[in-house]
N, C-alpha and C positions, 0 to 999 in steps of 0.2 A: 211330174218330178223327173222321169226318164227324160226329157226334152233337154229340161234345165241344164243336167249330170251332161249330156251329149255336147249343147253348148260349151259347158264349160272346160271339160275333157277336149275339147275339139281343139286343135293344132292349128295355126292360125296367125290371124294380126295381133293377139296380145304376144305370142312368142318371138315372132317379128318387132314388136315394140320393144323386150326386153334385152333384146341383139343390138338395137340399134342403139339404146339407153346403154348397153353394156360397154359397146364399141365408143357411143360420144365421151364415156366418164374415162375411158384409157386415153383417149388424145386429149383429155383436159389434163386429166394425170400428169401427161407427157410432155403438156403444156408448162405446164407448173411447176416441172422440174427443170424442164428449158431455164424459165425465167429463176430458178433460184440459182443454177447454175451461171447465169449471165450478172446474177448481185455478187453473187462470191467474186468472180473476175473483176468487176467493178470494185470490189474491195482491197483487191490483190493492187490493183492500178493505186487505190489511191494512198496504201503502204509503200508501192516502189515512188509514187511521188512524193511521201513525207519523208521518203531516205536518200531522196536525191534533192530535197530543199526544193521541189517544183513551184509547189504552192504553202501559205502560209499554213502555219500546224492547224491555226482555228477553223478555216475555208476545211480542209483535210476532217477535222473533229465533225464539223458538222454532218457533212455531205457521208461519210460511213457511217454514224446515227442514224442518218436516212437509210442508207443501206441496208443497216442493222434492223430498222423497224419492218422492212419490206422483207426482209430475208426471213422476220417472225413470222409476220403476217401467210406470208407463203407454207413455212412448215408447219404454222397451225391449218390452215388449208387442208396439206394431206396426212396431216399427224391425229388432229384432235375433232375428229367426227363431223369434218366435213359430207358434205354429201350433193347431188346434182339434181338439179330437179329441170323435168324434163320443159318447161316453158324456158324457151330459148337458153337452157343450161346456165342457169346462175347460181350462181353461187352463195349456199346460205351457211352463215356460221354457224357454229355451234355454240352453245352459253356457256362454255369454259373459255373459247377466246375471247 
């Protein structure tokens, strides 16, 4: 039993595992807010296009729909119990999104 306790007590590759797991979930974080902040600018664009007549209203309705879905799709990400799992950091939803 002393062996086991030692093992397990022992400082090590699992503390190192949870640094590196800790470290890869903030640059996905970090990731993820990139990309939500890069939908919002895509948004912003395709409002000063519909108030400058660039493109037709419909082309405009569609394409921020899309925005709009990926913009959710992202803040359920880091909002609603997203989480990382360590085989090459994919991404599993959670059953409320």
């Amino acid at each position: 039993m002393a062996q086991i306790e030692g093992v397990i007590l022992q400082d090590g590759p699992l503390e190192a595992d949870q640094q590196q797991h800790l470290e890869q979930s903030e640059q996905e974080i970090k990731s993820v807010k990139h990309q939500l902040a890069s939908v919002d600018q895509r948004q912003n664009n395709l409002l000063n296009a519909l108030a400058d007549g660039l493109l037709p209203n419909q082309v405009i309705e569609q394409r921020y729909g899309e925005e709009e879905n990926s913009k959710r799709q992202l803040s359920c990400r880091l909002l609603q119990g997203s989480h990382w799992t360590p085989d090459q950091w994919s991404y599993q939803p959670s059953e409320s999104c």
